[in-house]
mmCIF file of the N, C-alpha and C atoms, coordinates in Angstrom:
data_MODEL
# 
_entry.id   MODEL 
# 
loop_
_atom_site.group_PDB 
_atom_site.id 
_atom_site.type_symbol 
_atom_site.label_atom_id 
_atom_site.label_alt_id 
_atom_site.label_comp_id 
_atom_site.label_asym_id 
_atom_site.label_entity_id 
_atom_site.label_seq_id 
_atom_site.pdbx_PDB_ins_code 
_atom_site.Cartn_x 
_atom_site.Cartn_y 
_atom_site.Cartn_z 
_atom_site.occupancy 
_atom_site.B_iso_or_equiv 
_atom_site.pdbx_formal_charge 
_atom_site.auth_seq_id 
_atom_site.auth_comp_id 
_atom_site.auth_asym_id 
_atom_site.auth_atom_id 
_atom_site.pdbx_PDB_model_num 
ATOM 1   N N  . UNK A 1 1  ? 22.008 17.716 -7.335  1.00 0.00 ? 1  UNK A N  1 
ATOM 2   C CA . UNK A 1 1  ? 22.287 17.229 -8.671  1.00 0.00 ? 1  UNK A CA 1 
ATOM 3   C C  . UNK A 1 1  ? 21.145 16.315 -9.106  1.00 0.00 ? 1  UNK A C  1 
ATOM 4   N N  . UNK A 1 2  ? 20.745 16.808 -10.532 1.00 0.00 ? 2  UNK A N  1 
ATOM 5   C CA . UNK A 1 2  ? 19.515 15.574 -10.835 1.00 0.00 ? 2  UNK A CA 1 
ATOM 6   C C  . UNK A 1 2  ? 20.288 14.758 -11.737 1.00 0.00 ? 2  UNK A C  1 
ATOM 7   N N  . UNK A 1 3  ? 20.044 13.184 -11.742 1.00 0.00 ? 3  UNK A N  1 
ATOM 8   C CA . UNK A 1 3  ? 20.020 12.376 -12.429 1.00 0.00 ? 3  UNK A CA 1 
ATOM 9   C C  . UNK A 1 3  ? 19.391 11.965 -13.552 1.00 0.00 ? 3  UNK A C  1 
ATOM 10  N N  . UNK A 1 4  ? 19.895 11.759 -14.742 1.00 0.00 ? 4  UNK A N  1 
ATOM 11  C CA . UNK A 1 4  ? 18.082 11.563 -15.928 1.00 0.00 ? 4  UNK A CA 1 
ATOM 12  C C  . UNK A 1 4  ? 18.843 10.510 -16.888 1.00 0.00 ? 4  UNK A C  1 
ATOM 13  N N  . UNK A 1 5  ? 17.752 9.147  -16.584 1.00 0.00 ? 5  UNK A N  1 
ATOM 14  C CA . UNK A 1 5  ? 17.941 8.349  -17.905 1.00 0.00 ? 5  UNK A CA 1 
ATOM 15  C C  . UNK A 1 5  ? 17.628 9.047  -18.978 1.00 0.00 ? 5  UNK A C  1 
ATOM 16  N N  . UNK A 1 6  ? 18.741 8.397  -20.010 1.00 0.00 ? 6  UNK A N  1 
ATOM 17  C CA . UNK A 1 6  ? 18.978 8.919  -21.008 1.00 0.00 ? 6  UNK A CA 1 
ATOM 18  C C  . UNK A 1 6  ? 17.661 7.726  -22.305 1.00 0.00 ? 6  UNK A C  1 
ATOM 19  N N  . UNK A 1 7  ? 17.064 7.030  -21.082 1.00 0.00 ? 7  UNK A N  1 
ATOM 20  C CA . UNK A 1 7  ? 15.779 5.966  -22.005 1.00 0.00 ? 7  UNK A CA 1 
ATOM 21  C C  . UNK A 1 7  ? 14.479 6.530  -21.467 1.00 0.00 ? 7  UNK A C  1 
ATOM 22  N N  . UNK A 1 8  ? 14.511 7.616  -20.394 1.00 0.00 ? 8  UNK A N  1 
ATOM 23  C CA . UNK A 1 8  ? 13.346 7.793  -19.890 1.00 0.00 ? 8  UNK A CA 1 
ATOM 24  C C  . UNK A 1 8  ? 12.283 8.127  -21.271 1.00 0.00 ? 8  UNK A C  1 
ATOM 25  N N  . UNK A 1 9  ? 11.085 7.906  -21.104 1.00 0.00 ? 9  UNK A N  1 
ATOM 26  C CA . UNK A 1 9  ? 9.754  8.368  -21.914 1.00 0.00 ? 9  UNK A CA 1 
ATOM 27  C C  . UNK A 1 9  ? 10.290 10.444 -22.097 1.00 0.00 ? 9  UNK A C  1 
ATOM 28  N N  . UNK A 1 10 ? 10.087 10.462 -23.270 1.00 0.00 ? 10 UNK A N  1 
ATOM 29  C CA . UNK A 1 10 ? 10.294 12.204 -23.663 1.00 0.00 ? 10 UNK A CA 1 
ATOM 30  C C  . UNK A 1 10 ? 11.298 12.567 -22.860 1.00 0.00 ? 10 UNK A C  1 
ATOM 31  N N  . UNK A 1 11 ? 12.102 12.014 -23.511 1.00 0.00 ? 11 UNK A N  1 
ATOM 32  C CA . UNK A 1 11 ? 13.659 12.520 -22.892 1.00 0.00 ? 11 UNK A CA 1 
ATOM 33  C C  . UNK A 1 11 ? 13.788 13.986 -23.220 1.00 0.00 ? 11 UNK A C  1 
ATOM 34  N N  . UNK A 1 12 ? 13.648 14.647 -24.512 1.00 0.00 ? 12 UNK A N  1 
ATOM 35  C CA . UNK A 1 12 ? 14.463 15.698 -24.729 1.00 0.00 ? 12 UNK A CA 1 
ATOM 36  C C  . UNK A 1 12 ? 13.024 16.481 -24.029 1.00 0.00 ? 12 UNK A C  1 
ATOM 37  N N  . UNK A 1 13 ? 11.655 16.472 -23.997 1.00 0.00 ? 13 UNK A N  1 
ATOM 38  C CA . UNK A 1 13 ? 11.085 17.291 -22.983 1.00 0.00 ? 13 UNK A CA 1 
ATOM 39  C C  . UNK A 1 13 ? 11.110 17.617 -21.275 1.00 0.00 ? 13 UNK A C  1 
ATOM 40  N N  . UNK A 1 14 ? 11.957 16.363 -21.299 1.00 0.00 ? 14 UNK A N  1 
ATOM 41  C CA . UNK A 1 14 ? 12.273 16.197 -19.346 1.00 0.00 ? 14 UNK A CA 1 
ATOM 42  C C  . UNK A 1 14 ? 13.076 17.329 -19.222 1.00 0.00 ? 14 UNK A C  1 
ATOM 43  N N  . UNK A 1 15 ? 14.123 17.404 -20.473 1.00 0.00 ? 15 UNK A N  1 
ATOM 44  C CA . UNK A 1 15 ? 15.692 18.098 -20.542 1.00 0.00 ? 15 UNK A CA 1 
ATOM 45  C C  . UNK A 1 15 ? 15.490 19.460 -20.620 1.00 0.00 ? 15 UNK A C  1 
ATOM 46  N N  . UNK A 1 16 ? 14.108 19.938 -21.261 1.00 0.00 ? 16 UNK A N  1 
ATOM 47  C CA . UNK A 1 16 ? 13.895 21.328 -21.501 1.00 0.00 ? 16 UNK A CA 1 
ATOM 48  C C  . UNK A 1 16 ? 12.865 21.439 -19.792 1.00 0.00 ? 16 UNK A C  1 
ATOM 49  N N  . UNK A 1 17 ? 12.227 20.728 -19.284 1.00 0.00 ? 17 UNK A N  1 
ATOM 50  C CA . UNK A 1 17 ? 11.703 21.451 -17.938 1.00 0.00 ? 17 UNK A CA 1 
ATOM 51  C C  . UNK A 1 17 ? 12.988 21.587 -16.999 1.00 0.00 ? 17 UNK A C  1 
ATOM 52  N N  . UNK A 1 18 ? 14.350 20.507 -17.273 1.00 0.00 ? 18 UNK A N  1 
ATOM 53  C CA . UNK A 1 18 ? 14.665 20.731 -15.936 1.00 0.00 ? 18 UNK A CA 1 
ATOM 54  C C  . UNK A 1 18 ? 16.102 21.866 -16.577 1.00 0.00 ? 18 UNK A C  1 
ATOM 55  N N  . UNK A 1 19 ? 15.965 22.103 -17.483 1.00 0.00 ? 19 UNK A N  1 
ATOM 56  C CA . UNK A 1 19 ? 17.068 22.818 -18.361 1.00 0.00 ? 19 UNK A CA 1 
ATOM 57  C C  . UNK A 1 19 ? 18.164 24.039 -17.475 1.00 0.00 ? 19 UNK A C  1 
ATOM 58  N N  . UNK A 1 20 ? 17.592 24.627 -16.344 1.00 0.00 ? 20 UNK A N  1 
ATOM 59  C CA . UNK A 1 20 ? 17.589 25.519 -15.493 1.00 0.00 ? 20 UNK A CA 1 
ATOM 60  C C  . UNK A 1 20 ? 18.797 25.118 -14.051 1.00 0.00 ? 20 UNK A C  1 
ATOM 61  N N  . UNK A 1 21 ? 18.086 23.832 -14.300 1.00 0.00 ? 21 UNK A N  1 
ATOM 62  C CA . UNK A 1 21 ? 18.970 23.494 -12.588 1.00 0.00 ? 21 UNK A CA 1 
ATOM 63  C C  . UNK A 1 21 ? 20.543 22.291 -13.440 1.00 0.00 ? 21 UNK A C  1 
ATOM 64  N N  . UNK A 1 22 ? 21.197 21.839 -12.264 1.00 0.00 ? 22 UNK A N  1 
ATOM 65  C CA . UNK A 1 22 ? 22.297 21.142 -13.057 1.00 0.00 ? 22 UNK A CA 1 
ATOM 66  C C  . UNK A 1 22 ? 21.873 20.004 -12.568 1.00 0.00 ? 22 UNK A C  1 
ATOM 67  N N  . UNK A 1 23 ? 22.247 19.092 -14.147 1.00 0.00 ? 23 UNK A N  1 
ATOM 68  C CA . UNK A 1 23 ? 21.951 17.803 -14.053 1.00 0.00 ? 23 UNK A CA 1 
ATOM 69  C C  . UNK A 1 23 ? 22.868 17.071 -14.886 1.00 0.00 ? 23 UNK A C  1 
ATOM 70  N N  . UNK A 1 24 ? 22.805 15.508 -14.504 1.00 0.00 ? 24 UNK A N  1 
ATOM 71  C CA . UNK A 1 24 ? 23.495 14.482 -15.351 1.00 0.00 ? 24 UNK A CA 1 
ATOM 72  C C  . UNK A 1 24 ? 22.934 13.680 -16.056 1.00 0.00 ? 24 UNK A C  1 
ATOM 73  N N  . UNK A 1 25 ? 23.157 13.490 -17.454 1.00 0.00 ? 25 UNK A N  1 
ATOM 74  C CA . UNK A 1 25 ? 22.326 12.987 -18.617 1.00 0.00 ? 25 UNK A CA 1 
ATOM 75  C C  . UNK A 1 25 ? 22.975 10.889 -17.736 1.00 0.00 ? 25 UNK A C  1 
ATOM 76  N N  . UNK A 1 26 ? 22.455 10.330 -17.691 1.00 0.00 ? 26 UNK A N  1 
ATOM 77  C CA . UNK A 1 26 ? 22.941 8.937  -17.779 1.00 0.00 ? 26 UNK A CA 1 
ATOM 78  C C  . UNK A 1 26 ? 22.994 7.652  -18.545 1.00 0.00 ? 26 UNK A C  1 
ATOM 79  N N  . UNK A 1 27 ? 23.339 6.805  -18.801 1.00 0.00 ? 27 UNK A N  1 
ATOM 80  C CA . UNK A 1 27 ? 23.158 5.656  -20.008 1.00 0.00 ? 27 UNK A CA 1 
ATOM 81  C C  . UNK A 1 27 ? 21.683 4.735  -18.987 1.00 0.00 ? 27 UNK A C  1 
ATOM 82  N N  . UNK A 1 28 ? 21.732 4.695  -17.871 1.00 0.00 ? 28 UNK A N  1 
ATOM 83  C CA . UNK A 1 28 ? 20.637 3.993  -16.883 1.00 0.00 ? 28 UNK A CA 1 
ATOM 84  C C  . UNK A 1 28 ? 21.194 4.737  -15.571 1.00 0.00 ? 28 UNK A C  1 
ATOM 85  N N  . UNK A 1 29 ? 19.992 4.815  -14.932 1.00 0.00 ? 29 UNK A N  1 
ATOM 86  C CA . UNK A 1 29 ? 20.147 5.108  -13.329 1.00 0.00 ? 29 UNK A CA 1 
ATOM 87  C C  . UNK A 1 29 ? 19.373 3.750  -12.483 1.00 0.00 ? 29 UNK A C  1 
ATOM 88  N N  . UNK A 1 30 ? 19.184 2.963  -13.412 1.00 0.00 ? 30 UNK A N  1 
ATOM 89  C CA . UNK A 1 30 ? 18.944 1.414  -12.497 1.00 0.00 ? 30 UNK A CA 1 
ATOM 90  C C  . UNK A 1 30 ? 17.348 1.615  -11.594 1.00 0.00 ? 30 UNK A C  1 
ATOM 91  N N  . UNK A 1 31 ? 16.662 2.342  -12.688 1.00 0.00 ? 31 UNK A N  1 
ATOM 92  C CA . UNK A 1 31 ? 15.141 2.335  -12.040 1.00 0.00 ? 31 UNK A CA 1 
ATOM 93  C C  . UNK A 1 31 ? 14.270 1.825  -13.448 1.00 0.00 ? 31 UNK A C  1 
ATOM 94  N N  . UNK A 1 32 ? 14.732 0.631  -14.402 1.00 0.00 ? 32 UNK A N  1 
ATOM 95  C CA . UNK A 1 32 ? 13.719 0.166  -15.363 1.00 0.00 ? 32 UNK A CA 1 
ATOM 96  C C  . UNK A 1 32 ? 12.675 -0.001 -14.923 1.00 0.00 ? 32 UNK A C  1 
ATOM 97  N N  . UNK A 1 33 ? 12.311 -0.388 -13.502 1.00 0.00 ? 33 UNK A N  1 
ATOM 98  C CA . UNK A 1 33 ? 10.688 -0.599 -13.023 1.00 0.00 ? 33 UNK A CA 1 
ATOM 99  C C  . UNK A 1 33 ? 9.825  0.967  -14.000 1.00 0.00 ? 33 UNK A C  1 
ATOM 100 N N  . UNK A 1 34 ? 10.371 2.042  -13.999 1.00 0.00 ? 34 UNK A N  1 
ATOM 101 C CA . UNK A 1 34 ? 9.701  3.185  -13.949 1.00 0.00 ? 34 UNK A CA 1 
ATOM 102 C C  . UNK A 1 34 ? 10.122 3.757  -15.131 1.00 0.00 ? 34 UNK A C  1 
ATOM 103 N N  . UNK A 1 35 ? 11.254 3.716  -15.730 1.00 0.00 ? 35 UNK A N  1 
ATOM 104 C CA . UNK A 1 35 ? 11.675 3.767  -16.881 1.00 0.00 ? 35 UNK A CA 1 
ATOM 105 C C  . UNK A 1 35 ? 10.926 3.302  -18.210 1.00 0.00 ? 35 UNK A C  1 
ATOM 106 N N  . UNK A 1 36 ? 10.930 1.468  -18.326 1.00 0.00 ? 36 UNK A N  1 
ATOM 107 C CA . UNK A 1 36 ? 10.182 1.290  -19.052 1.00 0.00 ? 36 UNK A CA 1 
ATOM 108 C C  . UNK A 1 36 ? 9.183  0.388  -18.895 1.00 0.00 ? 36 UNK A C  1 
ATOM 109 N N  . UNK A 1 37 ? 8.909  0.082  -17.463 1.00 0.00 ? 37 UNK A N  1 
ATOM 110 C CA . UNK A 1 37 ? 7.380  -0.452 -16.808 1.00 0.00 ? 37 UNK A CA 1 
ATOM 111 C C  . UNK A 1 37 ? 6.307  0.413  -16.575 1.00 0.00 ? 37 UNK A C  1 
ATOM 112 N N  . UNK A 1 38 ? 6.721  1.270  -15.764 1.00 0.00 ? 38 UNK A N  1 
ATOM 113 C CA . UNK A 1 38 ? 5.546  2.263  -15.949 1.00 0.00 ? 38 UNK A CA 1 
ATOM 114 C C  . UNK A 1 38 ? 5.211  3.076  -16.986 1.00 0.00 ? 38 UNK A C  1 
ATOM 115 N N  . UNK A 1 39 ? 6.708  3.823  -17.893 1.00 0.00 ? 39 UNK A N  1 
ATOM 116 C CA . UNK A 1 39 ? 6.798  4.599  -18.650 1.00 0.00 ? 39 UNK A CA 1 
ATOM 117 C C  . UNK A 1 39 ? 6.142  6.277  -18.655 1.00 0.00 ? 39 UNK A C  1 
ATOM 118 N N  . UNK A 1 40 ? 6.691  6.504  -17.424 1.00 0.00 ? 40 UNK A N  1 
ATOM 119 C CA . UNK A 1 40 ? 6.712  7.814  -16.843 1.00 0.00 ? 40 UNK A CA 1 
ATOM 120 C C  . UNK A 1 40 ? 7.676  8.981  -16.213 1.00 0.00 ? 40 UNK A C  1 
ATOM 121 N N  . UNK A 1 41 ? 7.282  10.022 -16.905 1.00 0.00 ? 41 UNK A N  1 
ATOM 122 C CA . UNK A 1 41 ? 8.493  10.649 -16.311 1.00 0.00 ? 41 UNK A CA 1 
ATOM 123 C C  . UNK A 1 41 ? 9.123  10.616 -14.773 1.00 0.00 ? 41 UNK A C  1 
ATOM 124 N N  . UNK A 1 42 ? 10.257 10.828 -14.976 1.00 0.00 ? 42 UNK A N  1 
ATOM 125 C CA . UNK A 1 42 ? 11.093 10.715 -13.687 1.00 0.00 ? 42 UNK A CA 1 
ATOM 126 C C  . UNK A 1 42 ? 12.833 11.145 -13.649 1.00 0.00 ? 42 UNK A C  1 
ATOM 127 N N  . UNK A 1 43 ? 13.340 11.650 -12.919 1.00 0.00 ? 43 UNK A N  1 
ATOM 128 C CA . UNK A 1 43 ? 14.555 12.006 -12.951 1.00 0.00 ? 43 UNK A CA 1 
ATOM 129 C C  . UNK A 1 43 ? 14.656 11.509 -11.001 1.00 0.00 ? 43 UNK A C  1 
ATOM 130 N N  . UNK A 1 44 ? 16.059 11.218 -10.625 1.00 0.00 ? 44 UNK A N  1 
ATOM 131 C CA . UNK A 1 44 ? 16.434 11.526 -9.778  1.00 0.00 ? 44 UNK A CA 1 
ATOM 132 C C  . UNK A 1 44 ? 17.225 12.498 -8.969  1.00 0.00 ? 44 UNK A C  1 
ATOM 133 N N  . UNK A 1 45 ? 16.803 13.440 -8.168  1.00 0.00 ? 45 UNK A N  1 
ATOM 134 C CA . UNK A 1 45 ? 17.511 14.490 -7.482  1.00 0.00 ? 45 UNK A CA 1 
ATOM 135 C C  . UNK A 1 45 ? 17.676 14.344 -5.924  1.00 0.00 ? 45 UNK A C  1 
ATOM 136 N N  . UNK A 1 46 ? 19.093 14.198 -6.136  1.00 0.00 ? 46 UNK A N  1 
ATOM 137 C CA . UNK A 1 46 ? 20.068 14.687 -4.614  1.00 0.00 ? 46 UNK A CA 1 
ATOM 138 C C  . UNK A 1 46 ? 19.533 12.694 -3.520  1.00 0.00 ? 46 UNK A C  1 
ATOM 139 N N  . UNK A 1 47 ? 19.407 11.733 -4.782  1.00 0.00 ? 47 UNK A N  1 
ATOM 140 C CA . UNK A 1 47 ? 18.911 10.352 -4.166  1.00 0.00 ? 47 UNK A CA 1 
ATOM 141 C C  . UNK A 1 47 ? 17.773 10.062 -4.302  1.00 0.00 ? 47 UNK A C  1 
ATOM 142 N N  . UNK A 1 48 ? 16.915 11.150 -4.317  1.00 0.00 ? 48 UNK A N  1 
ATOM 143 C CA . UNK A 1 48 ? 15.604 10.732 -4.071  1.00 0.00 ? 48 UNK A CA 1 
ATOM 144 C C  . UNK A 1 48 ? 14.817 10.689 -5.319  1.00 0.00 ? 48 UNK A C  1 
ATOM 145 N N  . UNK A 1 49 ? 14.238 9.546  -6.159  1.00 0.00 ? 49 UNK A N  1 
ATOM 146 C CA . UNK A 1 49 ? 13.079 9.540  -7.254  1.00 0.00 ? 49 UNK A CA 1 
ATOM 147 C C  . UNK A 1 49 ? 11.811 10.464 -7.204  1.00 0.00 ? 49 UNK A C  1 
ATOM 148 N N  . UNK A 1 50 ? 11.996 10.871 -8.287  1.00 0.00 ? 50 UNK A N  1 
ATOM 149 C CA . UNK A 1 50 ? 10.684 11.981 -8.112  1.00 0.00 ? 50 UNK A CA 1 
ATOM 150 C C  . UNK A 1 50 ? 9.741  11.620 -9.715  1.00 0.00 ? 50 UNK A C  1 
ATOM 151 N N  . UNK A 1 51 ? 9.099  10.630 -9.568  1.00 0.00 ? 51 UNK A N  1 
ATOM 152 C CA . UNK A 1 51 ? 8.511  10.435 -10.657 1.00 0.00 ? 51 UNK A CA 1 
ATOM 153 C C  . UNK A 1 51 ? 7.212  10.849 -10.309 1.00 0.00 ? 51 UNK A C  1 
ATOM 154 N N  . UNK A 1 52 ? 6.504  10.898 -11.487 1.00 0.00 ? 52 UNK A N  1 
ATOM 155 C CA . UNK A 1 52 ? 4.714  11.660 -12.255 1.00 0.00 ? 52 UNK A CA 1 
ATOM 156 C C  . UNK A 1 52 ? 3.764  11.279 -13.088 1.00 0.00 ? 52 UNK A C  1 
ATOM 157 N N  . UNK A 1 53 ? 3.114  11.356 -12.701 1.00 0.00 ? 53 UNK A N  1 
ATOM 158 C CA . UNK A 1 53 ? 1.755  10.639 -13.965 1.00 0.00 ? 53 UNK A CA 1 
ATOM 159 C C  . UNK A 1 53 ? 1.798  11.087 -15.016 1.00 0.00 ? 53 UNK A C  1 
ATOM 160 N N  . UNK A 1 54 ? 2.165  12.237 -15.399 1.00 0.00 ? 54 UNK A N  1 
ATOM 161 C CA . UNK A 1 54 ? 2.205  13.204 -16.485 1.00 0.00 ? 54 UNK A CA 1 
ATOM 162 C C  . UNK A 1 54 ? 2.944  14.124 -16.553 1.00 0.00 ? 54 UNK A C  1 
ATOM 163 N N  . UNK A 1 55 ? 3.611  14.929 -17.623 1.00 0.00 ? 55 UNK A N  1 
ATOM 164 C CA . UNK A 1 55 ? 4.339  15.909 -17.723 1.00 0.00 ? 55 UNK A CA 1 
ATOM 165 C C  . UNK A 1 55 ? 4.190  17.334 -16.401 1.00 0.00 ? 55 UNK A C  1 
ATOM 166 N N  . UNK A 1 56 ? 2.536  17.369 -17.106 1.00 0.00 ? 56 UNK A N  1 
ATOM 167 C CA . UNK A 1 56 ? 2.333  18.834 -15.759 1.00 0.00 ? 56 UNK A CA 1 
ATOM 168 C C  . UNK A 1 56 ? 2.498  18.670 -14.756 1.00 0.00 ? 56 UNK A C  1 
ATOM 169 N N  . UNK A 1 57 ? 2.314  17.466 -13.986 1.00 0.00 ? 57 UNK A N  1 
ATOM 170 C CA . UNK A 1 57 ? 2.802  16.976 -12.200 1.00 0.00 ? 57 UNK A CA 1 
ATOM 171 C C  . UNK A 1 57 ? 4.112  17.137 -12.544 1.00 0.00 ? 57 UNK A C  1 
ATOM 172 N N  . UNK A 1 58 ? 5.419  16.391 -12.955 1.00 0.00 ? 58 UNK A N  1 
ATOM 173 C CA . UNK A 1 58 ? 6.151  16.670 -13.461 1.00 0.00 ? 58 UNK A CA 1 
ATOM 174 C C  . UNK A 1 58 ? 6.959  17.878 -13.124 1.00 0.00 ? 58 UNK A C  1 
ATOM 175 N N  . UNK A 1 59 ? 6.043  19.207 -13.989 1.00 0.00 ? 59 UNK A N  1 
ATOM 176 C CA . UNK A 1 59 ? 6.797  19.883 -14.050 1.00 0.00 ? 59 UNK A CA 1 
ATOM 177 C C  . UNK A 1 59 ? 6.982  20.850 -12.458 1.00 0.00 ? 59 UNK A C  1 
ATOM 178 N N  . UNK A 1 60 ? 5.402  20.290 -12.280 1.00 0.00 ? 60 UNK A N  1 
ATOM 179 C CA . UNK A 1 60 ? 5.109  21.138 -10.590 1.00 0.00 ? 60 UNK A CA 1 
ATOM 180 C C  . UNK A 1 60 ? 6.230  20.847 -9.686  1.00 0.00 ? 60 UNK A C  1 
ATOM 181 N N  . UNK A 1 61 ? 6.650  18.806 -9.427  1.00 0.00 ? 61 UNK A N  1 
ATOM 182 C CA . UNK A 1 61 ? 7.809  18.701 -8.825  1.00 0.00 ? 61 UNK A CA 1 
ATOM 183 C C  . UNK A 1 61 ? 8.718  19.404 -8.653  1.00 0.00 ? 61 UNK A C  1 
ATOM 184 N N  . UNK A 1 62 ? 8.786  19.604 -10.204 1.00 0.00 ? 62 UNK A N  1 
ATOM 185 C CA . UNK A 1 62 ? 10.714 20.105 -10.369 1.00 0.00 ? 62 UNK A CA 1 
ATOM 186 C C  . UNK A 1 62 ? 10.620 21.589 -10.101 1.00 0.00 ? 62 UNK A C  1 
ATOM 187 N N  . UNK A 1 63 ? 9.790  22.411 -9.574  1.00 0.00 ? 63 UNK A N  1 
ATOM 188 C CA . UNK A 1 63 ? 9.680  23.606 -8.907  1.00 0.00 ? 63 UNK A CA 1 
ATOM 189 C C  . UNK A 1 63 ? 9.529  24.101 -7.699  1.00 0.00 ? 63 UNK A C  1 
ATOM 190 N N  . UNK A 1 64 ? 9.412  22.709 -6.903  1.00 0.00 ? 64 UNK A N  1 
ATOM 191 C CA . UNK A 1 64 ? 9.194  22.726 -5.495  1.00 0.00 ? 64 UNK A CA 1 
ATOM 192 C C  . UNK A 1 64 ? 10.636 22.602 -5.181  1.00 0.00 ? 64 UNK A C  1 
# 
């Protein structure tokens, strides 16, 4: 199951890469460090943070 702030940076583009697998939209998943300190994408899946410098790393993650 992936996790996805619902404040992350390009929310509705996170929503269309991970559109495929099942996930939970959230109000916070309690990672503001990365949310809106770094301001990079990131979702959490199955516990583990999988954040990216950029969309295209990003999207490579969420295919592995």
């Amino acid at each position: 199951m992936i996790r996805v702030c619902k404040h992350v940076i390009d929310f509705e583009k996170i929503l269309e890469i991970i559109k495929e697998q099942e996930y939970n939209v959230e109000n916070c998943v309690d990672r503001c460090d990365i949310c809106r300190g770094e301001k990079k994408p990131f979702v959490i899946k199955d516990e583990e943070v999988l954040v990216a410098d950029s969309f295209e790393e990003f999207e490579k993650l969420m295919k592995e």
